[in-house]
VOBA-1610 file (N, C-alpha, C; in pm, whole numbers, padded with zeros to 5 digits, always signed):
BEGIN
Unk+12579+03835+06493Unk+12518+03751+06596Unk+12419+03827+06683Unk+12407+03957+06683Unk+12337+04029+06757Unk+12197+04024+06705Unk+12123+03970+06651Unk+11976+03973+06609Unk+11954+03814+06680Unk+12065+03727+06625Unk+11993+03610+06696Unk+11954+03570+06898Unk+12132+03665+06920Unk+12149+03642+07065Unk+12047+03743+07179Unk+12030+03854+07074Unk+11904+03950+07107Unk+11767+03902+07149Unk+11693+03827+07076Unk+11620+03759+07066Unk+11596+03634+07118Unk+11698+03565+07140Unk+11714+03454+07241Unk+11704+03512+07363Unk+11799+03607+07420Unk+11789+03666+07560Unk+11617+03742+07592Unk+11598+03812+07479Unk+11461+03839+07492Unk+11360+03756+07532Unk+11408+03626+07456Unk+11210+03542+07511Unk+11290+03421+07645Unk+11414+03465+07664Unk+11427+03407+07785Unk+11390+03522+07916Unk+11405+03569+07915Unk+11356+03732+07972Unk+11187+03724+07995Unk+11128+03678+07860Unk+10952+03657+07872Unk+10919+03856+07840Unk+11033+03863+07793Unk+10975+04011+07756Unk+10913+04013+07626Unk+10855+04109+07569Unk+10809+04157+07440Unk+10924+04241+07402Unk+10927+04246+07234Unk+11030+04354+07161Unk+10976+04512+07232Unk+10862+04544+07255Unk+10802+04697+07300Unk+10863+04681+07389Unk+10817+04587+07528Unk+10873+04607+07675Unk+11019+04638+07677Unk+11122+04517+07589Unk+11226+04565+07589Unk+11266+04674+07573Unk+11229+04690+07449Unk+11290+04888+07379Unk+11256+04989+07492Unk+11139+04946+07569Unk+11094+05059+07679Unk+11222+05089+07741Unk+11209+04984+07832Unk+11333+04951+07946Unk+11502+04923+07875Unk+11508+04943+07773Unk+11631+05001+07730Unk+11652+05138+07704Unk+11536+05226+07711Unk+11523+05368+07673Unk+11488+05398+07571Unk+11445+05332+07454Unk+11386+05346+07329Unk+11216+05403+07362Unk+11202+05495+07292Unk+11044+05559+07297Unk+10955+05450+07268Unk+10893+05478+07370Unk+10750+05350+07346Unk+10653+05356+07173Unk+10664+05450+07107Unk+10608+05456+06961Unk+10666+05374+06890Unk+10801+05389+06881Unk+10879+05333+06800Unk+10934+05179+06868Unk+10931+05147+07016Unk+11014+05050+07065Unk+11015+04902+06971Unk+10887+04877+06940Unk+10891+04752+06918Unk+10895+04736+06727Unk+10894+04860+06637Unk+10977+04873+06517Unk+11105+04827+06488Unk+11163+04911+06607Unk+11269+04882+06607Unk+11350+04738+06698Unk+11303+04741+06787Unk+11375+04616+06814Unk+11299+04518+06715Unk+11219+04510+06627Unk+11192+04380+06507Unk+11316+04416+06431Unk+11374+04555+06429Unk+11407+04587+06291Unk+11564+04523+06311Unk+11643+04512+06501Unk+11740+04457+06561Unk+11724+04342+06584Unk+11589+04268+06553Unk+11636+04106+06563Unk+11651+04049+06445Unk+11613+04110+06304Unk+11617+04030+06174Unk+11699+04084+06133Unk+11775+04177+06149Unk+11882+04181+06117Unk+11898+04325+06035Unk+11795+04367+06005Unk+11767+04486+05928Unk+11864+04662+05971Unk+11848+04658+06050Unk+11944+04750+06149Unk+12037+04680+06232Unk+12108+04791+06308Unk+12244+04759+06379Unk+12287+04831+06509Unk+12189+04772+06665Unk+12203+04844+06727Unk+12334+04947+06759Unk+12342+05027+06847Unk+12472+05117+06860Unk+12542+05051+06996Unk+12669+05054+07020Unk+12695+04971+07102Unk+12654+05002+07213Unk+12617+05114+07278Unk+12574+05174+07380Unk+12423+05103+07422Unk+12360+05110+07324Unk+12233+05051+07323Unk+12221+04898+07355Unk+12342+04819+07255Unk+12338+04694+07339Unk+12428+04694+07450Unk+12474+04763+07548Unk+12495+04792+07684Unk+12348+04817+07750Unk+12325+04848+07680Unk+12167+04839+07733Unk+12048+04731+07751Unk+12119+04644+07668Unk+12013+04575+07629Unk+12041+04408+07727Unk+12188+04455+07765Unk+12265+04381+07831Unk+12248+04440+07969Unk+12221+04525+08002Unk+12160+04530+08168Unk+12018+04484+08198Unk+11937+04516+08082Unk+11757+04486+08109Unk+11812+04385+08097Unk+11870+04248+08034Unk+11855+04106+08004Unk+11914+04054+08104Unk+12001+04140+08149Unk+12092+04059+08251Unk+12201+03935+08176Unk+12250+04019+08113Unk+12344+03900+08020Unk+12474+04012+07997Unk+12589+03918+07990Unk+12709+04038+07983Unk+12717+04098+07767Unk+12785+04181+07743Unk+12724+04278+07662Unk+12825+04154+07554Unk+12946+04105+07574Unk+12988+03994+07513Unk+12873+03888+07422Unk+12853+03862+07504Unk+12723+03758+07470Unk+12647+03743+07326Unk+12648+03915+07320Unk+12589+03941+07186Unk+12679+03940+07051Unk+12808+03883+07064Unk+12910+03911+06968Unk+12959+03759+06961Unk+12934+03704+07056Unk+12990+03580+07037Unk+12955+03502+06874Unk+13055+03429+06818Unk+12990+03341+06706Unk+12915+03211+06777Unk+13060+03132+06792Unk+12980+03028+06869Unk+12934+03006+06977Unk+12799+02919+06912Unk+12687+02929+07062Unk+12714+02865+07211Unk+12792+02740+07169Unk+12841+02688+07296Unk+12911+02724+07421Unk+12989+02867+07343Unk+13085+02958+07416Unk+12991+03053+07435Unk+12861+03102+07348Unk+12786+03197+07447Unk+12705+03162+07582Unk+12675+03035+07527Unk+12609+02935+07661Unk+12689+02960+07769Unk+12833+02932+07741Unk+12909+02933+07867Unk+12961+03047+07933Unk+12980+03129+07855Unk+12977+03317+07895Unk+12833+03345+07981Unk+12780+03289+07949Unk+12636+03331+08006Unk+12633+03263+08118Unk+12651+03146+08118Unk+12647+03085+08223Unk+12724+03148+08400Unk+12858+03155+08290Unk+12949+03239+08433Unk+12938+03333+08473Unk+12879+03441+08352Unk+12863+03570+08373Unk+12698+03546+08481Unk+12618+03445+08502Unk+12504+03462+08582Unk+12565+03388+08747Unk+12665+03297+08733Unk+12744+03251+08855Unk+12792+03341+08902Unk+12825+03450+08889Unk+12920+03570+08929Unk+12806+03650+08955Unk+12687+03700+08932Unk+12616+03781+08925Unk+12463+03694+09035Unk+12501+03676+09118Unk+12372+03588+09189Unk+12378+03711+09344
//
């Protein structure tokens, strides 16, 4: 689930795959390789990294593991009620 929920949080964000990888700590050469290479599925971020990817987004690090979407909707939801 982590390529799709990645990518959803991303263009809710209005970020780019580069901007992201920046501001997760990924080298600006490579940032936006690789986060294409973490939204299709091709690679497999490290969990640390999506701790990371889960502070720039502002989404709890759950989120990205969830199967179903309705329950990530709602993780997300509380996790941004709690976080205001």
């Amino acid at each position: 689930m982590i390529p799709k929920r990645l990518k959803e949080a991303r263009l809710r964000a209005k970020l780019t795959q580069e901007k992201l990888g920046v501001l997760a700590g990924i080298e600006e050469a490579t940032a936006y390789s690789r986060l294409s290479h973490y939204e299709n599925g091709t690679h497999k971020p490290t969990f640390e990294l999506v701790c990371e990817f889960a502070r720039v987004l502002n989404v709890p690090e759950c989120y990205f593991y969830t199967v179903d979407d309705g329950f990530a909707e709602a993780v997300l939801k509380l996790y941004l009620s709690y976080n205001k």
